[in-house]
C-alpha positions as CSV (number, residue, x, y, z in Angstrom):
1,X,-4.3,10.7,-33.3
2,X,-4.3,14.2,-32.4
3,X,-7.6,16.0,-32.1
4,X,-9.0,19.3,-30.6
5,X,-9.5,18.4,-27.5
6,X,-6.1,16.0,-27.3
7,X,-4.3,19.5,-28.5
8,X,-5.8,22.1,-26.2
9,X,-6.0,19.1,-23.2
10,X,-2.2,19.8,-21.7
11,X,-3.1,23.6,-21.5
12,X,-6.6,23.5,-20.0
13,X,-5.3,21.1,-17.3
14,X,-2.3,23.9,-16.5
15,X,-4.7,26.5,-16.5
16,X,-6.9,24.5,-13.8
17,X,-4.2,23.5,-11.8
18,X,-3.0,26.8,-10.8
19,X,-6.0,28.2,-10.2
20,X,-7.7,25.0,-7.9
21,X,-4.5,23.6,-6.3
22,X,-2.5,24.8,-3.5
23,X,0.8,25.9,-4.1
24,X,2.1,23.1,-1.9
25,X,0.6,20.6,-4.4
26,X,2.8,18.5,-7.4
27,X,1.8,20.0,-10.8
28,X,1.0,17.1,-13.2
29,X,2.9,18.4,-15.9
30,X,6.3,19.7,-13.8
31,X,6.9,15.9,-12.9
32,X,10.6,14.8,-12.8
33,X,10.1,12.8,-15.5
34,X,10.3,9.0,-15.8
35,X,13.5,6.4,-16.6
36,X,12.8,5.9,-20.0
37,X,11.7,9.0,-21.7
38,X,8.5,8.4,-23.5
39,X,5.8,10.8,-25.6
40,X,3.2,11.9,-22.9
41,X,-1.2,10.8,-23.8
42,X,-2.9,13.5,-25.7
43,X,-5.8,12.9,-23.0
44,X,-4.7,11.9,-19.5
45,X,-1.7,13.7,-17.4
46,X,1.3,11.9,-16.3
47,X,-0.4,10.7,-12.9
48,X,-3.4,9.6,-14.7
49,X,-1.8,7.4,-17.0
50,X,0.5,6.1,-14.6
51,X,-2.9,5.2,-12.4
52,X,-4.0,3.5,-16.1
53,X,-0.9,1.7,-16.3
54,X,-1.0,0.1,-12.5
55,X,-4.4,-1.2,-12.9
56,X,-3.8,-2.7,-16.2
57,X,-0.9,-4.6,-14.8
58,X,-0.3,-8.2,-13.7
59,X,1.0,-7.5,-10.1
60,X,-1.9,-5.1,-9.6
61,X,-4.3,-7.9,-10.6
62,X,-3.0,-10.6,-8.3
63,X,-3.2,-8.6,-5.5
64,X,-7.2,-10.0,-5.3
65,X,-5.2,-13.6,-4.4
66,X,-3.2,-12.0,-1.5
67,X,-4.7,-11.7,2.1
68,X,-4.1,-9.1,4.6
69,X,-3.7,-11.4,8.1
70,X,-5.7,-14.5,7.5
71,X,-3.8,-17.1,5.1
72,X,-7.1,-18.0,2.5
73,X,-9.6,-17.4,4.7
74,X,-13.3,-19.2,4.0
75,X,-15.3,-16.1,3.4
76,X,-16.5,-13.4,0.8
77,X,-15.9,-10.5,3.3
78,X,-12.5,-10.6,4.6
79,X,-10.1,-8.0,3.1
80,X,-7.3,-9.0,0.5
81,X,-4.6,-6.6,-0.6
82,X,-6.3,-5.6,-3.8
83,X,-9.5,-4.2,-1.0
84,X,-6.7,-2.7,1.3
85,X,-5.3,-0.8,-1.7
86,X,-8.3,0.6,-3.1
87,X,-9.9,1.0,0.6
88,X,-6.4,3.2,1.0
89,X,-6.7,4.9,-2.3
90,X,-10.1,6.0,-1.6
91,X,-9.1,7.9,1.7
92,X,-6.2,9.2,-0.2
93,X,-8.2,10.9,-2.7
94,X,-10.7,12.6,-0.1
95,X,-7.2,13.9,1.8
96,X,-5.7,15.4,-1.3
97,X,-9.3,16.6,-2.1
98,X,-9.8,18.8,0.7
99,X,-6.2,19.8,1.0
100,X,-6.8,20.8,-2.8
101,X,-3.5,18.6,-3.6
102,X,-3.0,16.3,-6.4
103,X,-5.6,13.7,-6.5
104,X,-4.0,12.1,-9.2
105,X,-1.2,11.8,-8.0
106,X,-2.4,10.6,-4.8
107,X,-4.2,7.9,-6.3
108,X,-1.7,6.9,-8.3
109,X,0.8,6.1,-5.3
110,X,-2.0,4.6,-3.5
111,X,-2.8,2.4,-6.3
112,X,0.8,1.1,-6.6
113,X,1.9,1.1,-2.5
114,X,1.6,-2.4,-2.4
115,X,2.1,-3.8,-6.0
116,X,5.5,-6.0,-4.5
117,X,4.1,-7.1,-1.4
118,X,4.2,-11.3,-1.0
119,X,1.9,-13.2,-0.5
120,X,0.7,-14.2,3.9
121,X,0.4,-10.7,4.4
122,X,3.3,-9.4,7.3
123,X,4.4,-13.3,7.5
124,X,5.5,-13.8,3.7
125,X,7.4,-10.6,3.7
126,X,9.5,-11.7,7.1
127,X,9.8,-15.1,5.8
128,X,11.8,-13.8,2.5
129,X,13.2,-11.0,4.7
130,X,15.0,-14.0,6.4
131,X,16.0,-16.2,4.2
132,X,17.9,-13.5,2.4
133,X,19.5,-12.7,5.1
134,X,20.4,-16.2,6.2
135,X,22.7,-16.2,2.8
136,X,24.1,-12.5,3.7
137,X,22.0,-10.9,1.1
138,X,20.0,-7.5,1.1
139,X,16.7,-8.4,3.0
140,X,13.2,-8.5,1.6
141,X,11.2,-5.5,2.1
142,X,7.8,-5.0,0.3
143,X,8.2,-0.6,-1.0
144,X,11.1,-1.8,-2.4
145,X,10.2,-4.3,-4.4
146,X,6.9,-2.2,-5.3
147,X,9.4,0.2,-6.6
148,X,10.7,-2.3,-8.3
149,X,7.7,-3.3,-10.1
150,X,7.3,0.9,-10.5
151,X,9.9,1.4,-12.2
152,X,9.9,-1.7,-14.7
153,X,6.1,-0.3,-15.5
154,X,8.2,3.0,-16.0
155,X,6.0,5.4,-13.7
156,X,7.1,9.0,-13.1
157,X,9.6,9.6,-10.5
158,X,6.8,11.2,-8.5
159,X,4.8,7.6,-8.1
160,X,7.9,5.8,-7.5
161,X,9.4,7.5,-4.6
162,X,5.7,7.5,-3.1
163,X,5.4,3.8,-3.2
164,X,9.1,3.4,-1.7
165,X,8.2,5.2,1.1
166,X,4.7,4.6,1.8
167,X,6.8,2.7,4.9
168,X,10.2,3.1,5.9
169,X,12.2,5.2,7.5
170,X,12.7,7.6,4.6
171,X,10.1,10.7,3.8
172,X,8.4,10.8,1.0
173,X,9.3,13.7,-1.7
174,X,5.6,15.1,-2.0
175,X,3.1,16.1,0.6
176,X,0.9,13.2,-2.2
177,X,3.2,10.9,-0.9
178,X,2.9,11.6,2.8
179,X,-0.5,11.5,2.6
180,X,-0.9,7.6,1.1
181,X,1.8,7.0,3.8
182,X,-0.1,7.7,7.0
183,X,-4.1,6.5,5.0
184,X,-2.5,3.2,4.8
185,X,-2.3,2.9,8.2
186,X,-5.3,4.6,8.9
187,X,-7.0,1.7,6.6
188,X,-5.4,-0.9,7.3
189,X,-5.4,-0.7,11.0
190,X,-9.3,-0.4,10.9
191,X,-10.2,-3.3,8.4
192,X,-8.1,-5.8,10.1
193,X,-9.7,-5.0,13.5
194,X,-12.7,-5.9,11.4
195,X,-11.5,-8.8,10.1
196,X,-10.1,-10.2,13.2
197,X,-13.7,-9.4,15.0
198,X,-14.8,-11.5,11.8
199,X,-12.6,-14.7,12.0
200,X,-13.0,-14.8,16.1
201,X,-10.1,-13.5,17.4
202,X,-10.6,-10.3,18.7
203,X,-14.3,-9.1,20.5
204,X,-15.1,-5.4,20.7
205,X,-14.6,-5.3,24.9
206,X,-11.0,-6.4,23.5
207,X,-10.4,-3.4,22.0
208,X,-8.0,-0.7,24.1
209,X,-10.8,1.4,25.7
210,X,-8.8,4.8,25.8
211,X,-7.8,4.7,22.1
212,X,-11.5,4.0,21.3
213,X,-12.8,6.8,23.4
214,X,-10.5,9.0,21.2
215,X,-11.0,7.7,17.6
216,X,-14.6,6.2,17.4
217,X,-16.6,3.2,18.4
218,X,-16.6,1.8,14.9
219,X,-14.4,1.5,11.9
220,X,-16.3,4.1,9.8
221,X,-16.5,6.8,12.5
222,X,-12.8,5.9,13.6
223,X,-11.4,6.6,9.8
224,X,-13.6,9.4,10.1
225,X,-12.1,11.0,12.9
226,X,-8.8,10.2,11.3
227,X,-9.7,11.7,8.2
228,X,-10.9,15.2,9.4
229,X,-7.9,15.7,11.7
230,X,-5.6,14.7,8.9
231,X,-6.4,17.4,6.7
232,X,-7.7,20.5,9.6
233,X,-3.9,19.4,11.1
234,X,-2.3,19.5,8.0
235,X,-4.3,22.8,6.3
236,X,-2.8,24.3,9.5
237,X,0.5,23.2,9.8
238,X,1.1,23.2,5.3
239,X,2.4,19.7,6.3
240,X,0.6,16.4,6.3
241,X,0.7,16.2,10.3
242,X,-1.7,14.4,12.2
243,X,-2.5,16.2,15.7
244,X,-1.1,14.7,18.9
245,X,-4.1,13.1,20.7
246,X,-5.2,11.6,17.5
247,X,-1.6,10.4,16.0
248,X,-1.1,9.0,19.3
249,X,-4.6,7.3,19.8
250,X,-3.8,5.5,15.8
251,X,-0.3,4.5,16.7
252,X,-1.2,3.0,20.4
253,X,-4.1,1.2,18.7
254,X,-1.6,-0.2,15.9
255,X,0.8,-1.3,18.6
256,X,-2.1,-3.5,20.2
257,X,-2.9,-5.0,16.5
258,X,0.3,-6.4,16.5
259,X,0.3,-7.2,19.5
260,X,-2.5,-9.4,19.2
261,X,-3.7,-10.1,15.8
262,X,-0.5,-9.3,13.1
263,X,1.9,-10.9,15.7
264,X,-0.2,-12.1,18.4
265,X,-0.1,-16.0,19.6
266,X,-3.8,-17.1,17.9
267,X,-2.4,-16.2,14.3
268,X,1.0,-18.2,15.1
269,X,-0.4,-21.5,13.5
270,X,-0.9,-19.3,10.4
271,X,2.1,-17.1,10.5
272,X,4.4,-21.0,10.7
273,X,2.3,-22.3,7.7
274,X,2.9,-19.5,5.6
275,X,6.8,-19.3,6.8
276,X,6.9,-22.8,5.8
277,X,5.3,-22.6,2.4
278,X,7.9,-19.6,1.6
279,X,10.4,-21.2,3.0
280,X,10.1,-24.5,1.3
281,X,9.6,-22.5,-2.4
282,X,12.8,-20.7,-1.8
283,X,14.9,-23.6,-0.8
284,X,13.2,-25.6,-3.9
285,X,14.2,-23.2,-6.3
286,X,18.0,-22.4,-4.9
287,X,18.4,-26.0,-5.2
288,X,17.4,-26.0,-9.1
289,X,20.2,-23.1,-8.9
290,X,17.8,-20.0,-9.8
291,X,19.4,-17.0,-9.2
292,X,18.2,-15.4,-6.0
293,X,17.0,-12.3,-7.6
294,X,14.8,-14.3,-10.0
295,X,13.7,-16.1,-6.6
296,X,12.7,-13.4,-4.4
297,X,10.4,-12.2,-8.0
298,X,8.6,-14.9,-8.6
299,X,8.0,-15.8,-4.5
300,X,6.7,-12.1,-4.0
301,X,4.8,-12.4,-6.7
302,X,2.4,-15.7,-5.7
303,X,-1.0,-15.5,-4.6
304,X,-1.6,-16.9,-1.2
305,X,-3.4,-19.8,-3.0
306,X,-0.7,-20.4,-5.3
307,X,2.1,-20.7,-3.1
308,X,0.3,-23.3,-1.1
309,X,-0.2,-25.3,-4.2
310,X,2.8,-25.0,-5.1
311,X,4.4,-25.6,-2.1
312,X,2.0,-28.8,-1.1
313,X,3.2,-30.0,-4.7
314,X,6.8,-30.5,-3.7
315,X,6.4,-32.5,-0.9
């Protein structure tokens, strides 16, 4: 029901827009539009509605059931996807802030980055990633089928191309987008290191002493050096650029994460059990005859938790 406010609400956000954003950032109301044309909310902008419409939705929810490394860890404190995202979307918004880009937008793309990601983390998406290709189809890769999931939730072309290539070798369209694609590795990389100081596997005098030295002794001052060159870098450069020393530093310090936690020979046990678990789903449902789409769906779709179940119930 239109109102006063709802009527004058398009107009007022216009007029604030051009006068607190940079010209570099995406106006919320010169979006590209969406798939399915659709009539636009009286009281939130395209981005903020698209934000609404990924945390209202199913794969945004089960994203709480899906782990980051650790397969259903025992523990209240370790990270799951849902955490990563809103742990990414947080940094995302401060970048945008102080860049005077648009936060809406920004969260929005955070929000949805990982909305297709399978369950076990890095192993569940190389498990389906290779038993696609074993049968000579398209491999699995997680932005795409959060795009997927985007699109079907009909978001604005804007929040889909950010969440297609949040990873990838493709640039996103919007500085927005650039910016959710470096925070999630900014995030990520620093709560895992957490998590694996957690669960045993890695001690502080582990960590790579020169990359340390640069970025920060702990996970808050590291994402704080991080953030701050992020946006003086970027201000500078009317790019989202991190500097040198510190891009550097963050992509050595990734390397050793995968190196020895995402990849490493102490998570192997865990990386085989959740290859199995996919693996035995996927062969169980190809021999029912499901088609292979409607497989890869549903698979990417599991919780941790529910793929073991289901997985322990066909043996």
């Amino acid at each position: 029901m239109a109102g006063s406010v709802s009527d004058a609400f398009e107009t007022r956000t216009r007029e604030l827009e051009e006068t607190s954003l940079s010209a570099l950032a995406v106006r919320s109301y010169e979006t590209r539009g969406r798939d399915r044309p659709e009539e636009e909310c009286g009281l939130r902008t395209p981005f903020q509605r698209d934000r609404d419409r990924i945390l209202h939705s199913k794969p945004f929810r089960r994203l709480k059931g899906k782990t980051q490394v650790f397969i259903d860890p025992a523990g209240d404190h370790y990270r799951t996807r849902m955490t990563h995202t809103l742990e990414t979307t947080g940094i995302a918004r401060v970048v945008a802030r102080g860049l005077r880009l648009n936060e809406d937008l920004a969260e929005a793309i955070g929000l949805g980055h990982d909305i297709g990601h399978p369950p076990f983390g890095h192993s569940g998406e190389a498990a389906l990633d290779e038993l696609q290709r074993e049968r000579g189809l398209e491999g699995f890769r997680h932005n795409e089928n959060s795009a997927r999931l985007a699109r079907e939730l009909n978001l604005t072309h804007e929040v889909v191309d950010g969440i297609l290539t949040h990873t990838g070798d493709v640039e996103p369209e919007t500085l927005e987008g650039k910016i959710v694609r470096i925070v999630d590795r900014v995030a990520y990389i620093n709560h895992d290191i957490d998590d694996a100081i957690r669960y045993g596997l890695l001690v502080e005098s582990d960590l790579p002493r020169v990359e340390i030295d640069v970025l920060g002794a702990t996970g808050a001052a590291r994402i704080d050096t991080l953030v701050h060159d992020l946006v003086e870098t970027s201000e500078a450069a009317g790019d989202i650029l991190q500097s040198d020393e510190i891009g550097e530093a963050m992509l050595s310090l990734r390397e050793f994460m995968f190196e020895r936690v995402y990849l490493g020979p102490s998570t192997a046990p865990e990386h085989e059990r959740a290859r199995a678990a996919v693996r035995r789903i996927y062969e169980h449902l190809e021999h029912r005859g499901d088609d292979p789409d409607e497989i890869v769906s549903f698979v990417a779709g599991m919780t941790d938790r529910f793929a073991l179940s289901y997985a322990a119930g066909l043996e």
